[in-house]
C-alpha positions as CSV (number, residue, x, y, z in Angstrom):
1,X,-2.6,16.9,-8.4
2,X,0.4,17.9,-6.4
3,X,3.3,15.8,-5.7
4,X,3.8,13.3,-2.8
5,X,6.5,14.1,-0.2
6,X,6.0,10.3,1.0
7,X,7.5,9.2,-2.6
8,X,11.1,10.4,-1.4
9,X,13.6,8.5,0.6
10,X,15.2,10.3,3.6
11,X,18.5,11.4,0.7
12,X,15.9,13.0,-1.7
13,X,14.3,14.6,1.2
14,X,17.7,16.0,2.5
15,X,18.3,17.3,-0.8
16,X,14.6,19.0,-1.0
17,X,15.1,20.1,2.2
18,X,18.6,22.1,1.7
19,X,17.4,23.1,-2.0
20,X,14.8,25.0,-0.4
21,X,17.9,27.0,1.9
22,X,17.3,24.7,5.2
23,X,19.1,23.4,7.7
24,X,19.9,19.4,7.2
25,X,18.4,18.3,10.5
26,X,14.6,19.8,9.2
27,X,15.0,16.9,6.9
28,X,14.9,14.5,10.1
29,X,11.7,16.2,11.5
30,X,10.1,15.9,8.7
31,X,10.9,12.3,7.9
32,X,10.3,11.6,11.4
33,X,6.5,13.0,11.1
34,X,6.2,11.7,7.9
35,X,6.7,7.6,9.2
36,X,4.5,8.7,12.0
37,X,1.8,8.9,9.1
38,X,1.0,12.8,10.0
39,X,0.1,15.1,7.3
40,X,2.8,17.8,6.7
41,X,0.5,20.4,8.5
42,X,0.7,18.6,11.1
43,X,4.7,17.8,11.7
44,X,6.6,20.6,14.1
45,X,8.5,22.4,11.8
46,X,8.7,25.8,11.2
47,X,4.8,27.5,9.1
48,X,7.2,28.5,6.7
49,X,8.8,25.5,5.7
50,X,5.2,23.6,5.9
51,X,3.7,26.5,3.4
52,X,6.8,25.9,1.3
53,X,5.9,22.3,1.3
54,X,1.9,22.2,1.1
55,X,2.6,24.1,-2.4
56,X,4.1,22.0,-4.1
57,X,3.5,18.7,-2.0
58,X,-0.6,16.8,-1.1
59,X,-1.0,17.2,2.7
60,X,-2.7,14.4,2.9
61,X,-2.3,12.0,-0.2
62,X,-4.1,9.0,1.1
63,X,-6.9,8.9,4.0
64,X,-9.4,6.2,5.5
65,X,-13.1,7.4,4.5
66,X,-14.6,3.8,5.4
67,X,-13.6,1.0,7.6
68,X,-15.7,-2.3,7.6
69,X,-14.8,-4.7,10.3
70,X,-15.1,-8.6,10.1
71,X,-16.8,-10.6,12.6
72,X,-13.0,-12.6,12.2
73,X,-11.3,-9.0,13.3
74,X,-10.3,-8.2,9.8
75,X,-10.8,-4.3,8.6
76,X,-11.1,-3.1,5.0
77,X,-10.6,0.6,4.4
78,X,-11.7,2.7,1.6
79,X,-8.8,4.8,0.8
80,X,-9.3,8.3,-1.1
81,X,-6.5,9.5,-2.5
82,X,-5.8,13.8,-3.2
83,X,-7.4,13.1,-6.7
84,X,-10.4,11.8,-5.4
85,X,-9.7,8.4,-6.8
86,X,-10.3,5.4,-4.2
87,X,-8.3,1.7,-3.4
88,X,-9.0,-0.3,-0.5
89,X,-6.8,-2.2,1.6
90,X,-7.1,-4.9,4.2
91,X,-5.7,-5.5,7.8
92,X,-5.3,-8.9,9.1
93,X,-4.7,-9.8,12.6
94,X,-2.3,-13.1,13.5
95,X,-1.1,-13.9,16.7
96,X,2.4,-12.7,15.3
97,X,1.3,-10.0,14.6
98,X,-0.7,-7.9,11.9
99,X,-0.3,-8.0,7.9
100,X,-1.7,-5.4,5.7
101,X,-2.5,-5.6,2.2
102,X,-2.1,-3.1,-0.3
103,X,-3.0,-1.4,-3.4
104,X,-0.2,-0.6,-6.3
105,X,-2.8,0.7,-9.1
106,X,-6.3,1.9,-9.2
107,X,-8.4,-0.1,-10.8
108,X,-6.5,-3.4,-12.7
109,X,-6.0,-4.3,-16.4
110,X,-5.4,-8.2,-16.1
111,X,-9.1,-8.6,-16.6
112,X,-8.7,-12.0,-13.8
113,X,-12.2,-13.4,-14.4
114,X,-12.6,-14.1,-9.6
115,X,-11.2,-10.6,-9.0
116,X,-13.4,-7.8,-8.9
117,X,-10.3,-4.9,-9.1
118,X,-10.6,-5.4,-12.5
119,X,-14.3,-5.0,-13.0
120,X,-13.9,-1.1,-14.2
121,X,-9.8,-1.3,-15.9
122,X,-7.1,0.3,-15.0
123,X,-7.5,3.9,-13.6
124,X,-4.1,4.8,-12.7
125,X,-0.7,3.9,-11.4
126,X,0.0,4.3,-7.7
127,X,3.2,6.5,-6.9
128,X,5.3,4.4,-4.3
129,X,4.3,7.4,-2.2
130,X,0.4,6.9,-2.1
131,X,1.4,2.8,-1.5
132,X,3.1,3.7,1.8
133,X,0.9,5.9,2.7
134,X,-1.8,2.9,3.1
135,X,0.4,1.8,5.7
136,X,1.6,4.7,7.2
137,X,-2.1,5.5,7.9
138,X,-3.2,2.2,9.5
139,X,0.0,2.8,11.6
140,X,-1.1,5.9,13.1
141,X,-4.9,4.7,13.4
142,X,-4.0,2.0,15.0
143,X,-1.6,3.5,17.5
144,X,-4.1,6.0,18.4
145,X,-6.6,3.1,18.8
146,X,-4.2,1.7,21.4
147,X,-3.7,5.2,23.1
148,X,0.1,4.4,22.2
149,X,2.0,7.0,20.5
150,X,1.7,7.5,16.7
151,X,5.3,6.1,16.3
152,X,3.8,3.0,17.6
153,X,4.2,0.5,14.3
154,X,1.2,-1.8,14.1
155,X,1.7,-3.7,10.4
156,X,4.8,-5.7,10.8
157,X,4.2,-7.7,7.6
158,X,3.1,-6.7,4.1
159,X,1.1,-8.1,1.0
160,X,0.9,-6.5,-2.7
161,X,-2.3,-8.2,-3.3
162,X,-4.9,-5.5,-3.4
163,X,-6.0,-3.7,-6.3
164,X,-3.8,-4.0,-9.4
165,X,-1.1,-5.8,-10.2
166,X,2.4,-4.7,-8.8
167,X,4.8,-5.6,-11.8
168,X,2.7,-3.7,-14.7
169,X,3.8,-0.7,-11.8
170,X,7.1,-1.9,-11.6
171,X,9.0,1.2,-11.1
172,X,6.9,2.8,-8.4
173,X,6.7,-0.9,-6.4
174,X,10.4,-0.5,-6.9
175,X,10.6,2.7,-5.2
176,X,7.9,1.7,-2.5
177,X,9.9,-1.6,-1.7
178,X,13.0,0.4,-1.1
179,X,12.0,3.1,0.8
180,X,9.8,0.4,3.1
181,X,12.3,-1.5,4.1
182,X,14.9,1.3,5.1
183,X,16.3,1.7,8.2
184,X,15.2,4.4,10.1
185,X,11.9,4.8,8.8
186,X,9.2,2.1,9.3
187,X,11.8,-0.6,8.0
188,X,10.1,-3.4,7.6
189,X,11.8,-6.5,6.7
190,X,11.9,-7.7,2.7
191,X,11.1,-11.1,4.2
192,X,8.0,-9.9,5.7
193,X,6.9,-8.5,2.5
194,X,5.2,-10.7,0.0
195,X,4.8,-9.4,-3.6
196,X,1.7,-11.5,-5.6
197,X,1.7,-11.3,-9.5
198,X,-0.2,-13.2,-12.3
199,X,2.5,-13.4,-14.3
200,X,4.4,-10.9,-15.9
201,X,7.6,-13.1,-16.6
202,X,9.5,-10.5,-18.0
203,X,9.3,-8.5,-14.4
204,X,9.6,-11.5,-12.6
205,X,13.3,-11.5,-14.1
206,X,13.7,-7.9,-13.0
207,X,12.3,-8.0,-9.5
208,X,15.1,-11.3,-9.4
209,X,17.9,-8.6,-10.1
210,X,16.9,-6.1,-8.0
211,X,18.7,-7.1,-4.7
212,X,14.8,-7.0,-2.9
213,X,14.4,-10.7,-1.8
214,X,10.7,-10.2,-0.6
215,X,8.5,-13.1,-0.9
216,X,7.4,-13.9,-4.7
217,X,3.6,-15.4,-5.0
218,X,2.3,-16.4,-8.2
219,X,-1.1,-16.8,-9.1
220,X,-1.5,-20.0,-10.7
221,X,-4.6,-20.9,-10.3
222,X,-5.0,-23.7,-12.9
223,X,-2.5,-26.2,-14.0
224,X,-2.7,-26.2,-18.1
225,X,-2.2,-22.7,-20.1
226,X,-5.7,-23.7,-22.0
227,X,-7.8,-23.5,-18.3
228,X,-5.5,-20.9,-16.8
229,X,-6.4,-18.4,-19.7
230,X,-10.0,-19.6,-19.2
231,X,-10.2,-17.0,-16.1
232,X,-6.4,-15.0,-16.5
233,X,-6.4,-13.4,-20.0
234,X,-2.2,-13.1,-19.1
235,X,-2.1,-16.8,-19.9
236,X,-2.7,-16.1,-23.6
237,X,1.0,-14.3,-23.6
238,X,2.9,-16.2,-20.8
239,X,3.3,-19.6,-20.4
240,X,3.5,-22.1,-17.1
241,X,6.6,-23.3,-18.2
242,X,7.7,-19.6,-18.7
243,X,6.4,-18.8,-15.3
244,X,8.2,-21.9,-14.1
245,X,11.5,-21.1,-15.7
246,X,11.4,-17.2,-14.5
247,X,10.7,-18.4,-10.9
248,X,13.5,-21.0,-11.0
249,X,15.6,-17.9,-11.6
250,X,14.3,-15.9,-8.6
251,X,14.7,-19.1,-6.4
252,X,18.5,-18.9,-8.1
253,X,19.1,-15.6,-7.2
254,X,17.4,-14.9,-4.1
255,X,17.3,-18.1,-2.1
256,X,14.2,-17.5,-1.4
257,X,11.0,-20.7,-1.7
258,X,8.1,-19.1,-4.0
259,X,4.6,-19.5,-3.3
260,X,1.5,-20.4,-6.0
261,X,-1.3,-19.5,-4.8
262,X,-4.4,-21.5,-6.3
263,X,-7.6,-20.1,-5.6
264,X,-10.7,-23.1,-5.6
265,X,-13.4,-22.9,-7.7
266,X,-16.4,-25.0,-8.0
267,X,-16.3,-26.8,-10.9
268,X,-13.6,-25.1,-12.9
269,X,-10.1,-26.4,-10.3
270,X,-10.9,-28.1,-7.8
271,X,-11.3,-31.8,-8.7
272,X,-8.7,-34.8,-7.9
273,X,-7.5,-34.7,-11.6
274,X,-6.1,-31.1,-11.2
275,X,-4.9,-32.1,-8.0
276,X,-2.6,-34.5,-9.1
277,X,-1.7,-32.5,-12.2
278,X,-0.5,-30.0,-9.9
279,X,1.8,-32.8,-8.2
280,X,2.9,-33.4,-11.5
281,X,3.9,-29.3,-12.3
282,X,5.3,-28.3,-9.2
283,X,7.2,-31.6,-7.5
284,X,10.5,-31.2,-6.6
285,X,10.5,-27.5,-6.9
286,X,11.3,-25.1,-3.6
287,X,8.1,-23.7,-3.6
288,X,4.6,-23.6,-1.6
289,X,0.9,-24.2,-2.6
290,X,-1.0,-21.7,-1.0
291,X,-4.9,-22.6,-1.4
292,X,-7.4,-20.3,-1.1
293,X,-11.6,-20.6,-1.4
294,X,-12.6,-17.8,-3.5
295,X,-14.0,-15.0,-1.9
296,X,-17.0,-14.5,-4.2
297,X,-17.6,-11.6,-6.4
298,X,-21.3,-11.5,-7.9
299,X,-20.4,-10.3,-11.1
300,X,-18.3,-12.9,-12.1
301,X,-20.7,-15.8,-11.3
302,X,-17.9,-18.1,-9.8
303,X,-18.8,-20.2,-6.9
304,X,-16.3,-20.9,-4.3
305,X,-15.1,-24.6,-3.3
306,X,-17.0,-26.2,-0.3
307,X,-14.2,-26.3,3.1
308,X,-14.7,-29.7,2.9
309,X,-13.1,-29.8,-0.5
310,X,-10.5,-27.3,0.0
311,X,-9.3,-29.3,2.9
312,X,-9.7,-32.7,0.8
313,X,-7.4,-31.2,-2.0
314,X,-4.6,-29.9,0.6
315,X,-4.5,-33.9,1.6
316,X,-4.2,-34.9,-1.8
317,X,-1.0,-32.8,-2.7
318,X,0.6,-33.3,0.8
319,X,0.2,-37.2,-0.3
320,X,1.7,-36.1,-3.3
321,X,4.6,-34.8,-2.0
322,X,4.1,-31.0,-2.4
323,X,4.0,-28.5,0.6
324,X,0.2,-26.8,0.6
325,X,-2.2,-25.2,2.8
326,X,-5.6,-24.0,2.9
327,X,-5.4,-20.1,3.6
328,X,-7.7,-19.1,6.5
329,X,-10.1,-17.3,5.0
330,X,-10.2,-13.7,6.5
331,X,-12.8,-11.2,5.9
332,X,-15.6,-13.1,3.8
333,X,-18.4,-11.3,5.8
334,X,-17.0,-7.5,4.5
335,X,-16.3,-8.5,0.9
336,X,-13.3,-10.0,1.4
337,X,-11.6,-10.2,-2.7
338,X,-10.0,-8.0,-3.8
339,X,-11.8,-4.8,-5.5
340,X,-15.3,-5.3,-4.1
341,X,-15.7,-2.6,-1.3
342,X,-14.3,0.0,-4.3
343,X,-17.1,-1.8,-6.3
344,X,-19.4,-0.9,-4.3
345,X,-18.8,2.3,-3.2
346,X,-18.4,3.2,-7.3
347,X,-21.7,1.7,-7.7
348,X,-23.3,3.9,-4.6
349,X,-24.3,0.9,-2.8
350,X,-24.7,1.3,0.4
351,X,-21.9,-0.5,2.4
């Protein structure tokens, strides 16, 4: 596999750029092209420079080979990337505006019993290049959807929710978060970008340091470490209280409220009991409950809370004093969790 030109800020591809005997400004064009999600062939710059480029560098690292659309509006792509592995990603539409979420690793190796990314382990790492390219390709189908120009940026808002966990790909979500959020390429604010990990306290106090204040989301998901490792085999090394203390820490250094998000199932979280267990964890901390009905994945065998329910629960921590919400749920009618289009597609089902 070659390398991806999309893993280098606008410095490193300077510095390519005049290694290679160019003038400065081809860096520009090329950058330029490059947020416009084109594929190096396709960017006006001299054929030299592009066959200088295509051998060393993947034309093309990531491309949409399937789109399912919701009846809700939601799309799911199938993603192949230059090694023929494939993620998936999902595009939501809000009245502000639209919010993609993307994959940081092929495959997962949390082994989360309600999340089907993990069904087949972990593949591969993600390079922060193949990550932006997700987004730099629903930019550019979507512009040309709109018969706007391909600079036209459609995804305004970010989720690290699809396949894999971000923090066990620290270094490339690292990269990815910088070069995302620089000015003068798609620059998309760190507090429109949300960041969702199981756990991984150690990077939690990491991502704290970093200087990146996106949006930190936990998944909780039960309130004791016994019925949190029930379904999250991560709860066997880190604690809540662990998890609580690390996100204390990102609260000090950012400012910024976290988010646990607490996904319903039937019979396993759901019940008044946890609900005022969860008062009892989280009162008084600057954070959000986000709840969420599972989006069901038949090989797990988990059944999702009724609406009813859901809604039911929300009351019963608002009474309690927390801040909580039932997520809309978006894309239930395409395979809407994470890791089951992939699933599918792996399997040769016909989707």
């Amino acid at each position: 596999m070659k390398k991806i030109l999309q893993d280098l800020s606008f410095s490193e591809l300077e510095n390519l750029i005049l290694s290679l005997g160019e003038k400065k400004y081809r860096a520009k064009q090329l950058y330029d092209g490059l947020m416009r999600g084109k594929k190096i062939s396709g960017i006006n710059v001299p054929a030299d420079l592009r066959e200088k480029l295509a051998a060393e560098y993947e034309d093309e690292p990531v491309k949409i080979i399937k789109t399912l659309t919701a009846s809700d509006g939601t799309e799911k792509y199938l993603f192949s990337l230059a090694d023929g592995n494939i993620v998936e990603g999902v595009l939501m539409k809000y009245e502000y505006g639209y919010s993609q979420c993307v994959s940081t690793q092929v495959g997962c190796r949390m082994g989360c019993k309600f999340c089907a990314s993990t069904l087949g382990g972990l593949v591969r790492n993600l390079t922060a290049g193949e990550i932006i390219a997700q987004i730099l390709t629903v930019n550019a189908l979507h512009a040309v959807n709109r018969g706007g120009s391909a600079a036209a940026r459609a995804v305004n808002k970010v989720v690290l929710m699809g396949s894999g966990e971000p923090l066990d790909n620290y270094c490339n979500v690292i990269k990815f978060l910088r070069n995302v959020t620089a000015a003068g390429g798609i620059n998309i604010s760190a507090r429109n970008i949300s960041l969702s990990t199981c756990g991984i306290v150690p990077k939690i106090y990491a991502l704290a340091d970093e200087g990146i204040d996106v949006n930190l989301s936990i998944s909780l998901h039960q309130t004791t470490d016994e019925g949190r490792a029930r379904t999250m085999p991560v709860a066997k090394k880190y604690s809540i209280a662990e998890i609580l203390k690390a996100c204390d820490y990102y609260f000090e250094k950012t400012g910024r409220r976290y988010i646990f998000e607490y996904t319903l199932i039937d019979g396993e979280n759901c019940d008044g009991r946890h609900a005022d267990m969860l008062v009892s964890l989280l009162k008084g901390r600057c954070c959000h409950v986000n709840l969420i009905r599972l989006n069901e994945v038949k090989e797990r065998k988990l059944s999702a809370a009724t609406e009813k329910k859901a809604y039911e629960f929300c009351a019963r921590l608002e009474k309690g004093g927390l801040s909580a919400t039932v997520r809309r749920r978006v894309g239930a009618d395409i395979g809407g969790a994470c890791g089951q289009l992939r699933a599918g597609y792996l399997k040769g089902e016909n989707i």
